[in-house]
C-alpha positions, 0 to 999 in steps of 0.5 A, spaced: 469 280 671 476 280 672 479 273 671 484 275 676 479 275 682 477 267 680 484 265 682 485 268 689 491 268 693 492 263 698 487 263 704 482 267 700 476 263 700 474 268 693 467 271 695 468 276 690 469 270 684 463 266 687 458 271 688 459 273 680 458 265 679 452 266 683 449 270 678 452 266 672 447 261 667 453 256 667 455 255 674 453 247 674 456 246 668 462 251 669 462 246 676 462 240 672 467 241 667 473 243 672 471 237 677 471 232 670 478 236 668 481 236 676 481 243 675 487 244 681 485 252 681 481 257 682 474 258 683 469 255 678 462 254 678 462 257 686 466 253 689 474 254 690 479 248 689 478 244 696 471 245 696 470 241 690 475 235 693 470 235 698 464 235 694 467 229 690 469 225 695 461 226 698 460 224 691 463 218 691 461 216 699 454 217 697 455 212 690 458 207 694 452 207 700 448 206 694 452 202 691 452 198 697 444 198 700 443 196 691 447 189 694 
């Protein structure tokens, strides 16, 4: 696949980049590396940069519920 189309231009939610991670083996853990690292750009394991910034702030909303309800 061209690397170019992993980082769209502004404005462009990367539908072509997403729909070759859809059929990619390493989509949960191309994920996981770029949320670890605070990857700022591109689309990585599915999801374009402020889709992943929401992910993590959903992620650690649950953790403190949980956290929270552990108490």
């Amino acid at each position: 696949a061209d690397p170019d189309m992993f980082h769209p231009p502004d404005g462009d939610q990367g539908l072509r980049a997403k729909m070759v991670c859809d059929m990619c083996v390493v989509k949960s853990a191309c994920l996981e590396f770029a949320i670890a690292t605070r990857e700022k750009d591109g689309v990585w394991g599915g999801l374009t940069s402020a889709e992943r910034r929401k992910l993590v702030r959903r992620r650690r909303r649950q953790a403190a519920a949980k956290r929270h309800s552990a108490a």
